[in-house]
N, C-alpha and C positions, 0 to 999 in steps of 0.2 A: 125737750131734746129727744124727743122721740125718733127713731129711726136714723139714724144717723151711723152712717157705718165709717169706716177707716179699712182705708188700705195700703198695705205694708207691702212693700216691696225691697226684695230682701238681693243685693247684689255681695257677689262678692269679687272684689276688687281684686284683678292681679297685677301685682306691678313688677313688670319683668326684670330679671336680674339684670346688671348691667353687661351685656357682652363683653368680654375680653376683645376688643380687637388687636390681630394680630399686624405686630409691627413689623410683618413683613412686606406690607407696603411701603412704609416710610423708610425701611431698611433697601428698597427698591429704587427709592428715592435717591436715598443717601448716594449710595453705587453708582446712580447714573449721573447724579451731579461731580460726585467724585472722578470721575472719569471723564465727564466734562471737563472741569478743572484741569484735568492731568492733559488732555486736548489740547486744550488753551496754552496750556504753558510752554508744550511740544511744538506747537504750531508760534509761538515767542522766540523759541527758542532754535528754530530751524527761520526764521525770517531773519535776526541777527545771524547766525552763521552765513545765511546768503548774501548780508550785507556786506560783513567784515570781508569774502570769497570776493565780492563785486570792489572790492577798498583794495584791497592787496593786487587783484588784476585790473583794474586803473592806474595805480601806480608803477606795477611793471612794466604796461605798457607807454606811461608818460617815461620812463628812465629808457626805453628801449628808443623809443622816439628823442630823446634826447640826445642820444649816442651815434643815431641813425644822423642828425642834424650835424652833431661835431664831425663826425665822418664826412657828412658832404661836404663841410663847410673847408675841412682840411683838402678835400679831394679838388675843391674849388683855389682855394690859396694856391697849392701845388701845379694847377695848370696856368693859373696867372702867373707863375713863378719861372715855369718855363716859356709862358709866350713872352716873359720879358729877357729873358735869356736870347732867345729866340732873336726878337728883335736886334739887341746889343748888337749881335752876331755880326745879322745883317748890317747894322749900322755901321759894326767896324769893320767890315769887309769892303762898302762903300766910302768910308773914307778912306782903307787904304789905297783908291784908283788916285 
């Protein structure tokens, strides 16, 4: 075993600290989700108030149209009322010839 060399190779290994990453991304995160959410629920929350707005003015207008119907319906009665008067009138005027 003559001649026979070795060679060392000599490393030295660095193994880098673990960074800290900073959680202000995920805190960027959080905020924008957060505010999403709050979106959402404002945007719930304003779609029911335009509901309930659209419920309360369909009903006032079905009670104003109801009222408008009795009205005419009375305004109707009221001239049958007199054309039958009307008639009489005439009727007893020609019977009394």
């Amino acid at each position: 075993m003559a001649n026979q060399s070795f060679v060392v190779f000599l490393f030295d290994i660095v193994v880098p600290e673990p960074v800290a990453k900073s959680s202000k991304g995920s805190l960027d995160r959080d905020v924008a989700l957060a505010k999403l959410e709050d979106d959402k629920r404002y945007s719930f929350i304003k779609a029911w108030e335009e509901s309930e707005k659209t419920k309360v003015e369909n009903k006032a207008h079905k009670q104003l149209s109801d009222i408008s119907a009795w009205e005419n319906s009375k305004k109707g009665f009221r001239k049958q009322v007199k054309e039958n008067l009307a008639t009489n009138e005439i009727l007893e005027d020609v019977s009394a010839f």
